[in-house]
C-alpha positions, -999 to +999 in steps of 0.1 A: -574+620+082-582+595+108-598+605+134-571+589+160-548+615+141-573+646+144-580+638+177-541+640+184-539+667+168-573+686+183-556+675+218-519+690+213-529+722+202-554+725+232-521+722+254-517+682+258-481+669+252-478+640+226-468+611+255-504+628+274-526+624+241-513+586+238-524+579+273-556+593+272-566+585+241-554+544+248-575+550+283-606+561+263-597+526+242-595+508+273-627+522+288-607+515+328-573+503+331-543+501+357-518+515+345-495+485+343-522+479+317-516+517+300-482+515+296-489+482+277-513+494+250-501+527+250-460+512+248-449+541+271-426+534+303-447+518+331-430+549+360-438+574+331-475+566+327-482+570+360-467+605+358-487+604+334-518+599+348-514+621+369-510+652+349-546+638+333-562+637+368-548+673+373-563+685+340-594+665+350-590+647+318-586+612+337-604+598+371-590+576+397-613+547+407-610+533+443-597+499+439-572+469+443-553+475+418-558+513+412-578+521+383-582+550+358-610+558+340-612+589+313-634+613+311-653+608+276-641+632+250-669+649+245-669+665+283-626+663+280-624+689+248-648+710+262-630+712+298-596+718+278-615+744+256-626+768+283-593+767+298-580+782+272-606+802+254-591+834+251-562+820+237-569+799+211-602+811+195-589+792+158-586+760+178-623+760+194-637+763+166-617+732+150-624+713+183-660+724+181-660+709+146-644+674+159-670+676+182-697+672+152-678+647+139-677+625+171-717+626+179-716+611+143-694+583+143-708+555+159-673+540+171-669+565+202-707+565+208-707+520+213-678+527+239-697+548+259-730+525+253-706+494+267-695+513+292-731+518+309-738+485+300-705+468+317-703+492+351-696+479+382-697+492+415-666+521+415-657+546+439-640+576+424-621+607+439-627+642+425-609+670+428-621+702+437-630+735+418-638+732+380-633+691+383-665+690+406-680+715+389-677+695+357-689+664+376-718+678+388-728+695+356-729+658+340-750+648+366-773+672+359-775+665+324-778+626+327-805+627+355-839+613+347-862+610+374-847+623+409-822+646+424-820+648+459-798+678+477-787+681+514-763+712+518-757+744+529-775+773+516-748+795+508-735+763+488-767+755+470-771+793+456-731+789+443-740+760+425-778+771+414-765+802+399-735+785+379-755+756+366-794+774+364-793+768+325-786+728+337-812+731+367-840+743+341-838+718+313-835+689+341-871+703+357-883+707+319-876+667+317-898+663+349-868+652+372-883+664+409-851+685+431-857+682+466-833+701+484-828+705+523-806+741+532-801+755+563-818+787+561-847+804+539-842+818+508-850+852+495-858+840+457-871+880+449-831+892+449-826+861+423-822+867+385-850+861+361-833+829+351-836+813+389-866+829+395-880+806+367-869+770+387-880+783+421-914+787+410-912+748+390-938+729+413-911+699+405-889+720+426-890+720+463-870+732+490-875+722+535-852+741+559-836+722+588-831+734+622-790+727+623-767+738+592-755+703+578-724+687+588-730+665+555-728+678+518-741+651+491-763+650+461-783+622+452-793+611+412-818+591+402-814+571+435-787+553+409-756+578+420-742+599+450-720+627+450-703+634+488-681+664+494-652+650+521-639+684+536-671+696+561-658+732+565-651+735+527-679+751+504-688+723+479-671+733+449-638+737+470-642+706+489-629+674+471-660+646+466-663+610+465-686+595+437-706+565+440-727+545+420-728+512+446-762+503+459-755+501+501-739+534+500-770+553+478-796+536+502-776+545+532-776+581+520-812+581+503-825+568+536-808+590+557-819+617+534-858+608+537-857+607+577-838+645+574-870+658+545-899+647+568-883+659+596-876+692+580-899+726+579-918+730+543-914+763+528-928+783+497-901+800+476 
């Protein structure tokens, strides 16, 4: 079977409909696309693509890049079948484990692994819209994941803990790497009433944590000094605030600058 034809079929029985699969899968082709340029690979009705696409973006399957014309980008399948998987995990238990399998097979074909190679190679500057919820969460996850050298963290406590304690197994192996978290909260925090798990990462020397004397009207996360996450909605927690994501230069020195004045301004504290 090809694997064009298993992915189709991974995809439908995960929930996607056959006119979503075609889309997607001609997006991952396409690496980023408008979707006047869809609808002509893919051969479905320009007004229906966009529909389209925007069932994808719901599913978080498909990202909206900031530009003249509107592009999409898809998330790569790797991160897609996994997202679709825990949606419906106590559903379809036989499918998981056939997706998990596809899985195997795509980290050993080298066909999907040179798109994603040209992709890093080819980016540009893109600005790209995410929604909230499990879609940031997702994002954010990734991040953690790809970073190599830096993260750099300016948000409110109450925030930082929701997203420490959902991705601690993601904060660990980053700090194992030797990437250095700096992270500026608003208030202390009590690390004796944390699990054993986040107890470990508060105590990583590579970790570090200053309080500021205001809560922070700005939420962002910086990677690598290469890539900045910024929630839009101030009075939203994080995860239910929607975020713009940027990998252009001006806008990560802007923020890493403004970041730096904020950390030696900021009170040192021992977790």
């Amino acid at each position: 079977m090809k694997i064009e034809e298993e992915a189709t079929q991974i995809l439908t029985q995960l929930g996607l409909s056959i006119s979503q699969v075609r889309v997607y899968l001609t997006l991952l082709k396409l690496k980023k696309a408008t979707g006047r340029t869809v609808s002509k690979h893919s051969k479905i009705a320009r007004q229906e693509v966009y529909r389209i696409l925007g069932e994808l973006e719901e599913k978080s399957l498909v990202e909206r890049i900031i530009a003249a014309p509107t592009e999409f980008k898809a998330v790569p399948m790797e991160n897609g079948l996994s997202f679709l998987i825990e949606q419906r995990r106590n559903e379809i238990s036989k499918t998981q484990k056939e997706a998990n399998r596809m899985l195997l097979r795509l980290r050993l074909l080298p066909k999907f692994k040179e798109n994603e190679s040209e992709i890093l190679q080819e980016e540009e500057f893109e600005f790209i819209l995410i929604p909230e919820n499990k879609a940031l969460l997702l994002r954010l996850k990734r991040a953690l994941e790809a970073a190599q050298r830096s993260i750099d963290v300016i948000c409110p406590k109450d925030t930082f803990l929701q997203v420490l304690f959902n991705l601690s197994d993601k904060f660990q192996k980053a700090l194992e790497r030797g990437v250095k978290i700096q992270c500026l909260l608003n208030d202390l925090l009590d690390a004796n009433s944390w699990p054993a798990t986040v107890q470990v990462i508060a105590k990583n020397s590579l970790f570090k944590i200053r309080i500021m004397s205001e809560s922070p009207k700005e939420k962002f996360w910086i990677y690598d000094k290469k890539e900045v996450l910024v929630a839009t909605c101030p009075k939203c927690g994080y995860i239910q605030s929607p975020a713009l994501w940027t990998n252009a230069t001006p806008f990560i020195e802007l923020a890493q600058n403004y970041f730096n004045v904020l950390w030696n301004k900021a009170t040192k504290v021992k977790i």
